[in-house]
Each structure stands twice: as structure tokens, then as C-alpha cells.
N, CA, C and O atoms as CSV, one atom per row, in Angstrom:
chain,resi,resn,atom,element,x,y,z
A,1,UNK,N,N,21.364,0.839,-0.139
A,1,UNK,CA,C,20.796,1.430,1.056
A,1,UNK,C,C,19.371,0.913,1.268
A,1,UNK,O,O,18.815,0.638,2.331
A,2,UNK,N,N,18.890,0.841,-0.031
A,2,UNK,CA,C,17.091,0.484,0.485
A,2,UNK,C,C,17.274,-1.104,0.492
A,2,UNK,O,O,16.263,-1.658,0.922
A,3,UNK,N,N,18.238,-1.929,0.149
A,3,UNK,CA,C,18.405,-3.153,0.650
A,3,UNK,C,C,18.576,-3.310,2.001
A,3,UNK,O,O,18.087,-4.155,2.751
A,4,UNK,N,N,19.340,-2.384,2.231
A,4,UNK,CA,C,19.541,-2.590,3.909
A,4,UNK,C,C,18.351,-2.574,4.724
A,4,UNK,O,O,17.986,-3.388,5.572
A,5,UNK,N,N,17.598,-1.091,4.166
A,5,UNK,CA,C,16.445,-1.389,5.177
A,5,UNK,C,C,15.433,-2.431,4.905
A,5,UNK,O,O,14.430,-2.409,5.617
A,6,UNK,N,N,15.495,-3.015,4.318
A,6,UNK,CA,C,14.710,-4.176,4.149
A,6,UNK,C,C,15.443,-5.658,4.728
A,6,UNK,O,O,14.856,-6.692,5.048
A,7,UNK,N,N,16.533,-5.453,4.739
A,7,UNK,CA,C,16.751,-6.337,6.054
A,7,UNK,C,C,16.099,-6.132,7.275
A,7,UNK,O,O,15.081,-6.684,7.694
A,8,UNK,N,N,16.906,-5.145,7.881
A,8,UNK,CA,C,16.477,-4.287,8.885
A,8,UNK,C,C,14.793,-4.492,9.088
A,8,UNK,O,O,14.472,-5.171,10.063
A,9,UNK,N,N,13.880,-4.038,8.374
A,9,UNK,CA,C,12.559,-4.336,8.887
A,9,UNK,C,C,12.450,-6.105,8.871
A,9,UNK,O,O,12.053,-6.681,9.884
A,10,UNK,N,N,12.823,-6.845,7.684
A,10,UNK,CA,C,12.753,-8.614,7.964
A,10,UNK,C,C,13.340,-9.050,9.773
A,10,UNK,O,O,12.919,-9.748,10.695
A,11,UNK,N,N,14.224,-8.380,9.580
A,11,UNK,CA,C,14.523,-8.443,11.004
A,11,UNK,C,C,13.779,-8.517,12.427
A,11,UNK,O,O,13.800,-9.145,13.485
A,12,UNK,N,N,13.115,-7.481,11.778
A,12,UNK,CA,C,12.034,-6.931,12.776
A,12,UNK,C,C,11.087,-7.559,12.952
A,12,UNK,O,O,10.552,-7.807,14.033
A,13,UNK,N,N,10.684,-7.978,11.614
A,13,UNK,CA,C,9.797,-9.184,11.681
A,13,UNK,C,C,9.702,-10.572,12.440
A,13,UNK,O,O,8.800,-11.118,13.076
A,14,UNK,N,N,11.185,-10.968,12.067
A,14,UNK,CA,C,11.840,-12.413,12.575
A,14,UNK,C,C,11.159,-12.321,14.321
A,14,UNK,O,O,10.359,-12.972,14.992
A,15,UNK,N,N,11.972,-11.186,14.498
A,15,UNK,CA,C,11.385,-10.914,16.028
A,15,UNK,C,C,10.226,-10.753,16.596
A,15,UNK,O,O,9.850,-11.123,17.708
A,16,UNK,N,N,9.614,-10.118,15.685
A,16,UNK,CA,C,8.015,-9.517,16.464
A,16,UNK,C,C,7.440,-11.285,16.157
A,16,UNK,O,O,6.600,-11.790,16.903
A,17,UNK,N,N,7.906,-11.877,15.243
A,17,UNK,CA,C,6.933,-13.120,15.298
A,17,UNK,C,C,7.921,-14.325,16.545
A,17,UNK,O,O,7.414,-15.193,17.256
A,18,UNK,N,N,8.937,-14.071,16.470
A,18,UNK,CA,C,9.917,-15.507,17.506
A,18,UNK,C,C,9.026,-14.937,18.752
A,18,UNK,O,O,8.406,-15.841,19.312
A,19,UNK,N,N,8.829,-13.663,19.300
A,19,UNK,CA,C,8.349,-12.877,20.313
A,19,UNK,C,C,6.377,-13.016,20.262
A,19,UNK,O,O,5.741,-12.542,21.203
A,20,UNK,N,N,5.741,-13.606,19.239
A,20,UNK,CA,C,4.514,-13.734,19.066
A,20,UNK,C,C,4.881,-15.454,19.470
A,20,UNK,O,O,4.638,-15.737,20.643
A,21,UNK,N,N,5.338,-16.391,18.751
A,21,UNK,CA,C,5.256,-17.492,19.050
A,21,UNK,C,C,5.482,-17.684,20.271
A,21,UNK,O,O,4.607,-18.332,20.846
A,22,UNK,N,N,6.405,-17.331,20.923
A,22,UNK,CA,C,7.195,-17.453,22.822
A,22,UNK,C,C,5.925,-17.401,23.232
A,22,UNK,O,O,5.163,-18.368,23.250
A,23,UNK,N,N,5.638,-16.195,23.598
A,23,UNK,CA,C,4.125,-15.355,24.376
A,23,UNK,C,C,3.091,-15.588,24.143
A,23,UNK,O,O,2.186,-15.112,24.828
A,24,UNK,N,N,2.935,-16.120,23.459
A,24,UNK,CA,C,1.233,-16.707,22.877
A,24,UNK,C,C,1.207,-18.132,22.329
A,24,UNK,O,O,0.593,-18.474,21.318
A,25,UNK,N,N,1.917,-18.897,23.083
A,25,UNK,CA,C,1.959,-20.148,22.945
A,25,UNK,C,C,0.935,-21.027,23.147
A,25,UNK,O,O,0.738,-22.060,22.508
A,26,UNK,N,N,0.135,-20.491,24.263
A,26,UNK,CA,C,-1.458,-21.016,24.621
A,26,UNK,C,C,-2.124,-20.758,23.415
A,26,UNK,O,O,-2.756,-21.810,23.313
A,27,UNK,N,N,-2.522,-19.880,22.112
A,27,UNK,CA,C,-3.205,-19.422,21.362
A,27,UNK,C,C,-2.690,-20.567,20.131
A,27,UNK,O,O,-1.532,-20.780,19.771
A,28,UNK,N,N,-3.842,-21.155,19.674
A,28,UNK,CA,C,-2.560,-22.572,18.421
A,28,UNK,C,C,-3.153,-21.337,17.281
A,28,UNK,O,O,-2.364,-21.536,16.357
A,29,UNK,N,N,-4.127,-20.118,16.776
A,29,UNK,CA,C,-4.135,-19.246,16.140
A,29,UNK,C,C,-3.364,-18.584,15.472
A,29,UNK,O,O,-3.246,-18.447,14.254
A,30,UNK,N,N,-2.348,-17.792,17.098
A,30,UNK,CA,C,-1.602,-16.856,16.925
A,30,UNK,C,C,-0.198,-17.717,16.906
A,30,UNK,O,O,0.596,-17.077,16.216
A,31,UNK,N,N,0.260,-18.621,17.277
A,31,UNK,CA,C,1.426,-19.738,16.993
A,31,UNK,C,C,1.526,-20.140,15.583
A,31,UNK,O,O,2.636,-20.387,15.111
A,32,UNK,N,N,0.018,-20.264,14.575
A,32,UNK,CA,C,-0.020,-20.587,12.812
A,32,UNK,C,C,0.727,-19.659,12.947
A,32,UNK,O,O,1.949,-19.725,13.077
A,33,UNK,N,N,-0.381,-18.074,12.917
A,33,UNK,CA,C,0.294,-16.999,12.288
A,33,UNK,C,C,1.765,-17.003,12.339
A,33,UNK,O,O,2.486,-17.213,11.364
A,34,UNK,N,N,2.089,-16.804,13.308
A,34,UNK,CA,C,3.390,-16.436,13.592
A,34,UNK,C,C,4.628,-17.282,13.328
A,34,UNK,O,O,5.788,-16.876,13.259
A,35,UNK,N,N,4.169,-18.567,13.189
A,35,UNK,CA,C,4.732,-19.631,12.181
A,35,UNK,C,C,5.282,-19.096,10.828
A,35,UNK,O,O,6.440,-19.282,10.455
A,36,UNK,N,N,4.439,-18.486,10.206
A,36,UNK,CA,C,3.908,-18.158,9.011
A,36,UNK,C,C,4.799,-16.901,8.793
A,36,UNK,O,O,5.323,-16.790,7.684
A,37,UNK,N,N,5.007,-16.025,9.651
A,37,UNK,CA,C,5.744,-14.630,9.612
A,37,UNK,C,C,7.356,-15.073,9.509
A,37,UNK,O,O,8.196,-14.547,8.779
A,38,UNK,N,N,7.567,-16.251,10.497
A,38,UNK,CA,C,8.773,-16.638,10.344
A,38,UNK,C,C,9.337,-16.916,9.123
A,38,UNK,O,O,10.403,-16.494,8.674
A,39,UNK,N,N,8.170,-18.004,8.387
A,39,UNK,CA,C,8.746,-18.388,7.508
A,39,UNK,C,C,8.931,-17.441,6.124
A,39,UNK,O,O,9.972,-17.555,5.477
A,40,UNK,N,N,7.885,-16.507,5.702
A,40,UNK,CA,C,8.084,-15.502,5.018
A,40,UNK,C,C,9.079,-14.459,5.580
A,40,UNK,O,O,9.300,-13.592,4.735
A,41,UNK,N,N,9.676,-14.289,6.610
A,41,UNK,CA,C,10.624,-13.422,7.232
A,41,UNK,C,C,12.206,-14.217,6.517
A,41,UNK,O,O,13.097,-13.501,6.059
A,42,UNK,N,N,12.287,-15.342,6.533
A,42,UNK,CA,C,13.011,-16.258,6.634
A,42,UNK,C,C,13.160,-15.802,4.766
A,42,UNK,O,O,13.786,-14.882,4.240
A,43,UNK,N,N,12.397,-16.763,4.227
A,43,UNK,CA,C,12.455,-16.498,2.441
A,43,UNK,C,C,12.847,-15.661,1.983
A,43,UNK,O,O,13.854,-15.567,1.282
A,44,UNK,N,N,11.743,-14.501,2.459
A,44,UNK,CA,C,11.968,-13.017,1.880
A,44,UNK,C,C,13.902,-12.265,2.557
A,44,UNK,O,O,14.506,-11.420,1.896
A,45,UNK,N,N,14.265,-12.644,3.428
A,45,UNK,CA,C,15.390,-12.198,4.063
A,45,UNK,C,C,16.553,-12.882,2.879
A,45,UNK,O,O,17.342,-12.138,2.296
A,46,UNK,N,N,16.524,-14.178,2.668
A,46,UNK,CA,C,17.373,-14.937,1.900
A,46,UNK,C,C,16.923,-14.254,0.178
A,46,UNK,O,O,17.766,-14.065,-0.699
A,47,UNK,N,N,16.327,-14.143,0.116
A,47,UNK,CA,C,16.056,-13.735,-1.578
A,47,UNK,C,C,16.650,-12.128,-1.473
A,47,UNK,O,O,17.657,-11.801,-2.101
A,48,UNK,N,N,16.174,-11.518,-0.919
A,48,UNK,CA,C,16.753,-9.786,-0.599
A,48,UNK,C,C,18.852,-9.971,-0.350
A,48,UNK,O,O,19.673,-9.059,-0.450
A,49,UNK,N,N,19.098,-11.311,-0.058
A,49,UNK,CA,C,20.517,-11.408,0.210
A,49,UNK,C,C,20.987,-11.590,-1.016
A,49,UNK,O,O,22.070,-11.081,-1.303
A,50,UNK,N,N,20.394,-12.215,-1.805
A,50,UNK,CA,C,20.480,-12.629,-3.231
A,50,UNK,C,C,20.243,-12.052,-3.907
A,50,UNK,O,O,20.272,-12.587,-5.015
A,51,UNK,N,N,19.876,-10.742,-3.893
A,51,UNK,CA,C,19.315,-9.817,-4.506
A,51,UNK,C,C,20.864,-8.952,-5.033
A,51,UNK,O,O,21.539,-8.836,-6.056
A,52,UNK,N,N,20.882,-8.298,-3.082
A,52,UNK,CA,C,22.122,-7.881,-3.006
A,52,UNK,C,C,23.302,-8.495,-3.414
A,52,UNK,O,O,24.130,-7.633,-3.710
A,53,UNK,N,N,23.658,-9.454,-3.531
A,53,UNK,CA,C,24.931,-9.844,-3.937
A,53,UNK,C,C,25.123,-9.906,-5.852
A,53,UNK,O,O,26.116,-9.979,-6.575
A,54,UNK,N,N,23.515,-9.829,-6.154
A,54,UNK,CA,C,23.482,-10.105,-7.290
A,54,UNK,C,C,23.694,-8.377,-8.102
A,54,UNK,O,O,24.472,-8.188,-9.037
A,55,UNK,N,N,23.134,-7.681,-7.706
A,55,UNK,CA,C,23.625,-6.051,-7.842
A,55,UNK,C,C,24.928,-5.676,-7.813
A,55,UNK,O,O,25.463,-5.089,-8.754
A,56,UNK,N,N,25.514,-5.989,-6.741
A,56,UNK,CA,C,26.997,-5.759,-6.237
A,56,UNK,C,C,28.029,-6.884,-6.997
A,56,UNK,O,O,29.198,-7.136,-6.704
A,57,UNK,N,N,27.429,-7.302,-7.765
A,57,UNK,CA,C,27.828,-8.327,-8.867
A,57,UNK,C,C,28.173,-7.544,-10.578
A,57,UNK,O,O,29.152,-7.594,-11.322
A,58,UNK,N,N,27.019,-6.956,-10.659
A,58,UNK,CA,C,26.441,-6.213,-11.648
A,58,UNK,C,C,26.967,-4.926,-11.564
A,58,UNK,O,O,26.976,-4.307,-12.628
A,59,UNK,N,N,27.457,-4.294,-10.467
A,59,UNK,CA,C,28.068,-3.288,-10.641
A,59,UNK,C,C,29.484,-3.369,-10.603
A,59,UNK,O,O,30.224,-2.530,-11.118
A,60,UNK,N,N,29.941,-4.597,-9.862
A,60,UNK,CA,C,31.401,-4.749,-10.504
A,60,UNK,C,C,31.667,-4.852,-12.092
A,60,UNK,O,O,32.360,-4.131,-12.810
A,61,UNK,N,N,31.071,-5.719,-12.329
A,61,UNK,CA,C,31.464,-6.439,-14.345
A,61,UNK,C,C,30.865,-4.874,-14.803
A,61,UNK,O,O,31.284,-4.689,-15.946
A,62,UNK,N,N,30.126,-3.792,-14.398
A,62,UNK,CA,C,29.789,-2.694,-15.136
A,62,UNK,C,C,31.426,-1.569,-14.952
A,62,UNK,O,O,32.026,-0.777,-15.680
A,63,UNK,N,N,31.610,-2.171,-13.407
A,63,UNK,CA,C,33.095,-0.748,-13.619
A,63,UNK,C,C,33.850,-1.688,-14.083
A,63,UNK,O,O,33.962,-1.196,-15.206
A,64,UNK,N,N,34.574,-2.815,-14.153
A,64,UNK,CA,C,35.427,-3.135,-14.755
A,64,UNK,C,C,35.086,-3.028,-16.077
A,64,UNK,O,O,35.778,-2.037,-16.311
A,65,UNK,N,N,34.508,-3.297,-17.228
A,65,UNK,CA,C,33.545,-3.071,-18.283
A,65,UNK,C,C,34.306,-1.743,-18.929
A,65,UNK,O,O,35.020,-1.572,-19.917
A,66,UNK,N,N,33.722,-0.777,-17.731
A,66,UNK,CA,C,34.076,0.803,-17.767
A,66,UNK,C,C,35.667,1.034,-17.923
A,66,UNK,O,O,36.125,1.687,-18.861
A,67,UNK,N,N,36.650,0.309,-16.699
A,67,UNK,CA,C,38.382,0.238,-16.633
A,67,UNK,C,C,38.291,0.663,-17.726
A,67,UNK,O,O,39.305,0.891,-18.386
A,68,UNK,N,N,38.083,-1.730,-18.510
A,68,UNK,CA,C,39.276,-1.697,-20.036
A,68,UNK,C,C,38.240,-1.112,-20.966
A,68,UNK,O,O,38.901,-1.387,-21.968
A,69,UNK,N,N,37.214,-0.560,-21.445
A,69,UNK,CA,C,37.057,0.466,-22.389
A,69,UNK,C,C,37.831,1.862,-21.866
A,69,UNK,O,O,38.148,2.610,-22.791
A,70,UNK,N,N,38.145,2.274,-20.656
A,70,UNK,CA,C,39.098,3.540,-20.674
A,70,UNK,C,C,40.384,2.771,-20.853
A,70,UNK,O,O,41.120,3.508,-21.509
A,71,UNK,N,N,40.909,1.811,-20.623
A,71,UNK,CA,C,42.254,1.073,-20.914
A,71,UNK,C,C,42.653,0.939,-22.899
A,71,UNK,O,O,43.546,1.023,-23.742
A,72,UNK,N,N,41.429,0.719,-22.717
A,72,UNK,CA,C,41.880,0.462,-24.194
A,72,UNK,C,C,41.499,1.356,-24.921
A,72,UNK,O,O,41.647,1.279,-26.141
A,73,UNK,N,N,41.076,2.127,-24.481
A,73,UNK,CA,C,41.458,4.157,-25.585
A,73,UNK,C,C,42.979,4.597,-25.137
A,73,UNK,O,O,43.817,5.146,-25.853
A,74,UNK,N,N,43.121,4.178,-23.655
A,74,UNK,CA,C,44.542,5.206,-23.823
A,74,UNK,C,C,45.511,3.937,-24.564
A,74,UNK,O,O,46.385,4.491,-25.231
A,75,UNK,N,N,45.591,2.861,-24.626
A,75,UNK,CA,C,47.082,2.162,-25.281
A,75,UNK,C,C,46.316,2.809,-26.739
A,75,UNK,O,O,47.203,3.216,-27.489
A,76,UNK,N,N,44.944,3.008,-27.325
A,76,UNK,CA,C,44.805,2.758,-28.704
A,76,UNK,C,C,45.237,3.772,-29.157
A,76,UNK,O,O,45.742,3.683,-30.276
A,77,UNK,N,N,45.213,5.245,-28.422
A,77,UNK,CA,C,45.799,6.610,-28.174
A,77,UNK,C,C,47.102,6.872,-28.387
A,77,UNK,O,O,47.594,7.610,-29.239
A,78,UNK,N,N,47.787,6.030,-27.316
A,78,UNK,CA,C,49.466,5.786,-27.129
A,78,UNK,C,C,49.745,5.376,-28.392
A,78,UNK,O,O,50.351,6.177,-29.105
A,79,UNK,N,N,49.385,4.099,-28.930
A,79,UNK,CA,C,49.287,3.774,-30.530
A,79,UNK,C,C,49.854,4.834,-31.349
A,79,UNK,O,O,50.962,5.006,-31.854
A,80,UNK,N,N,48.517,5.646,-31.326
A,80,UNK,CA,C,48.622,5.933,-32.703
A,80,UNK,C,C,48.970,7.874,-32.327
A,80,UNK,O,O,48.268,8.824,-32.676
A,81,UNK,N,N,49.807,7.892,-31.815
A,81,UNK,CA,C,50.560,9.304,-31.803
A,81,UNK,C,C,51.846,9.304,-32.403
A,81,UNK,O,O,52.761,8.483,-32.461
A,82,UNK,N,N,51.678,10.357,-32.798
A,82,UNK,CA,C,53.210,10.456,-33.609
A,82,UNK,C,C,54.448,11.011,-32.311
A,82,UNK,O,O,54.420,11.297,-31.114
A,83,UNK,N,N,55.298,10.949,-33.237
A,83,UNK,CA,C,56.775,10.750,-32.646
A,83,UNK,C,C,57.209,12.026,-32.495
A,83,UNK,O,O,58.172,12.234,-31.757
A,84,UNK,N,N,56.633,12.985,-33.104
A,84,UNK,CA,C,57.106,14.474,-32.488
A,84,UNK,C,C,55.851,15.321,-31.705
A,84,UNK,O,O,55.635,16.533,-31.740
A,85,UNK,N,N,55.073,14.215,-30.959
A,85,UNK,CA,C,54.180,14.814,-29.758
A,85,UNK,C,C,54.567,13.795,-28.679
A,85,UNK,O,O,53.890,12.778,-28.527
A,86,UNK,N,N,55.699,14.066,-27.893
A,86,UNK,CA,C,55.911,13.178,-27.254
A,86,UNK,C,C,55.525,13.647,-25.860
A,86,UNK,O,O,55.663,12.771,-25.006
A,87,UNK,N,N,55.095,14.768,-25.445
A,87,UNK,CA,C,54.743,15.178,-24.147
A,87,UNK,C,C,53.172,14.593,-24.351
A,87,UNK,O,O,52.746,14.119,-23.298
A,88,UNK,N,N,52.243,14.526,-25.443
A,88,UNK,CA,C,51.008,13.690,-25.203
A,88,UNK,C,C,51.004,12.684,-25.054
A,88,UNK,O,O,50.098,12.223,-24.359
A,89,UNK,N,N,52.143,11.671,-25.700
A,89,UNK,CA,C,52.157,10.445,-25.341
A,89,UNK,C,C,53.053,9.994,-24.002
A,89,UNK,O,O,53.149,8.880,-23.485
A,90,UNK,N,N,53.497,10.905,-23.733
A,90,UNK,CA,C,54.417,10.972,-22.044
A,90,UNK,C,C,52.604,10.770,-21.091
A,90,UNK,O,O,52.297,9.748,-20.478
A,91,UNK,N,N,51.651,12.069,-21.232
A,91,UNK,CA,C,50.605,12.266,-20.310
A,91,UNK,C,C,49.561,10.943,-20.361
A,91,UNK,O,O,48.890,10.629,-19.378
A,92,UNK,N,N,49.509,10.161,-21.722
A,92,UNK,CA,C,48.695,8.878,-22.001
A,92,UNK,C,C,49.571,7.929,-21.459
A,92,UNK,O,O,48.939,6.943,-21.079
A,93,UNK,N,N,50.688,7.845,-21.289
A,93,UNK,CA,C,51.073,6.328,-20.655
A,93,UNK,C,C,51.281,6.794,-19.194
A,93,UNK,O,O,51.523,5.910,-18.373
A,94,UNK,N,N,51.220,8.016,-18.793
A,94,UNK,CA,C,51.314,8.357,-16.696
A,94,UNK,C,C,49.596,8.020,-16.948
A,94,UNK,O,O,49.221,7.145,-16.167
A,95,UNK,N,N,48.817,8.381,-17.598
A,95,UNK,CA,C,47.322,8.447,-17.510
A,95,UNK,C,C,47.327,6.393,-17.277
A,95,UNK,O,O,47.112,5.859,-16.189
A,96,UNK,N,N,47.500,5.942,-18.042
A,96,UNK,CA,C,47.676,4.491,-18.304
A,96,UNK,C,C,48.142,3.410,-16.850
A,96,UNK,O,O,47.614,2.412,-16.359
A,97,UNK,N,N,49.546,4.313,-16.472
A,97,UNK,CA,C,49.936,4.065,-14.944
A,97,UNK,C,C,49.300,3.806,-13.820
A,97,UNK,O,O,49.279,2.868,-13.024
A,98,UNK,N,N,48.387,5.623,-13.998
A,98,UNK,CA,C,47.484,5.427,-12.706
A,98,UNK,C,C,46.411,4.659,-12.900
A,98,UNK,O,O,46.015,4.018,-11.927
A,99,UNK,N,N,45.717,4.541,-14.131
A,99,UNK,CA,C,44.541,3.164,-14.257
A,99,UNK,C,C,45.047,2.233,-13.719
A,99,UNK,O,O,44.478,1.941,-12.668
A,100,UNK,N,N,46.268,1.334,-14.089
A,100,UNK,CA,C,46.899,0.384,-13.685
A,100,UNK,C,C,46.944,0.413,-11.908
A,100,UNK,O,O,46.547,-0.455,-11.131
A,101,UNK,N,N,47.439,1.448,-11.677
A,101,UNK,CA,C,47.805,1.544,-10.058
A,101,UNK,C,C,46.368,2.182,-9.330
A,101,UNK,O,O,46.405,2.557,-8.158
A,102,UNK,N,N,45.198,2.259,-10.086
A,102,UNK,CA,C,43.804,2.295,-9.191
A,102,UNK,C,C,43.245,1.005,-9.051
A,102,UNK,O,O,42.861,0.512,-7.990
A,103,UNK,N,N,43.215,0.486,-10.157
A,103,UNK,CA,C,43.079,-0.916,-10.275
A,103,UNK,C,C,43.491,-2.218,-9.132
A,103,UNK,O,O,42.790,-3.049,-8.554
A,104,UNK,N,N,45.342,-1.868,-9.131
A,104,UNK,CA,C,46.030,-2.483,-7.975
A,104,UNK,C,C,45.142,-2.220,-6.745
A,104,UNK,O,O,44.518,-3.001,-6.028
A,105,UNK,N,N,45.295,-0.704,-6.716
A,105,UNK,CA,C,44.361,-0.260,-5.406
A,105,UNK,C,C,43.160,-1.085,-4.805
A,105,UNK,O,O,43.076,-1.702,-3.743
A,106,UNK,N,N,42.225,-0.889,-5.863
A,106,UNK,CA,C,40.989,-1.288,-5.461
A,106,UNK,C,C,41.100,-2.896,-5.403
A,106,UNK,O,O,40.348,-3.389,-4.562
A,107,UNK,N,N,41.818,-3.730,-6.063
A,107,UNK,CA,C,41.720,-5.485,-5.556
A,107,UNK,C,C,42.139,-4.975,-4.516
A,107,UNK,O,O,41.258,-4.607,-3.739
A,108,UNK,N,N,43.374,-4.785,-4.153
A,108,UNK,CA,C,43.765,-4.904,-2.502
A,108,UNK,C,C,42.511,-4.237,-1.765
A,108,UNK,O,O,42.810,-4.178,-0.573
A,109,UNK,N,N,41.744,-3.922,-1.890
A,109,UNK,CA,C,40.512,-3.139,-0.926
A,109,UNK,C,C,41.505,-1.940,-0.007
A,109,UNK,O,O,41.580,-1.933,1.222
A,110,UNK,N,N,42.017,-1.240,-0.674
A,110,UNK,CA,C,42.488,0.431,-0.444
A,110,UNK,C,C,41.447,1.295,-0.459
A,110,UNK,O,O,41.054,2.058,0.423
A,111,UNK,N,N,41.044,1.097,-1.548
A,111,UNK,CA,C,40.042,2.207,-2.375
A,111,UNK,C,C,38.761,2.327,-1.878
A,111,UNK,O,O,37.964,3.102,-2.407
């Protein structure tokens, strides 16, 4: 969210300076400046994109991370239960299912 607004104001920027260069074209002053806004509007916009993708990067490999450590308690679970608790190991492999079928979910972009 606070990435966004920091587009959002670069934005603003891009403009208030494309809108300083147009209009004050007679001024070679206010044309540097505003040169200058562009181009830090410009940098700073591309690094904040890179920012974001690099987070939204970092929080994928953290939930998947998260999945197979819950994946791999319930098979290690399923494992190692005995043979006359079979309604716990019935609830660890439906538990196992739906990981599997949230998983499906979320690649297809359901979720």
C-alpha cells in the first residue's frame, strides 16, 4: 500500500514537472529544474517498481516456505501413526488434500 502511494505522488511529480517544462519554456532556469524532477521522477519511479516486485517476490518463497514446512508435518504425521488410530490419520491425509487443493487454487489465481 505505501508502495502505491509512492507511485502515485512520482506520478505527480512526472506531471507537475512535464507541466513546468511545457509552460515555462521561456525560463532556461525553470526548464534545468524541471529537467531534473523528471529525471529523479523517472529513477526513483523505476527503483520503487523494483522494490515492489522484489517484496512480492519475498513474500511468495516466504508462503511457499510456510506450504511445505506445513506439508511436511502432515505426511511426517501420516507417517508415523499407528494403525489403530485410523480416524487421525483419515483427518491428516483430508488435511493434506486441502493443502494440495489450496495450492492448485492459488497457481490458477482463484485464491
Amino acid at each position: 500500500m505505501f508502495l502505491k502511494l509512492i507511485d502515485y505522488l512520482l506520478a505527480a511529480v512526472f506531471i507537475s514537472a512535464a507541466i513546468i517544462i511545457y509552460f515555462a519554456s521561456s525560463n532556461q532556469q525553470h526548464v534545468i529544474v524541471g529537467a531534473g524532477a523528471l529525471a529523479v521522477a523517472i529513477f526513483s519511479f523505476l527503483l520503487n517498481r523494483s522494490s515492489v516486485n522484489n517484496a512480492r517476490k519475498d513474500a511468495q518463497q516466504a508462503e511457499l516456505q510456510q506450504k511445505a514446512e506445513i506439508y511436511t508435518s502432515l505426511l511426517t504425521h501420516s507417517n508415523s501413526l499407528e494403525n489403530n488410530r485410523p480416524l487421525a490419520k483419515l483427518i491428516l491425509v483430508i488435511m493434506g488434500g486441502y493443502l494440495y487443493f489450496s495450492q492448485k487454487l492459488e497457481l490458477h489465481g482463484y485464491v
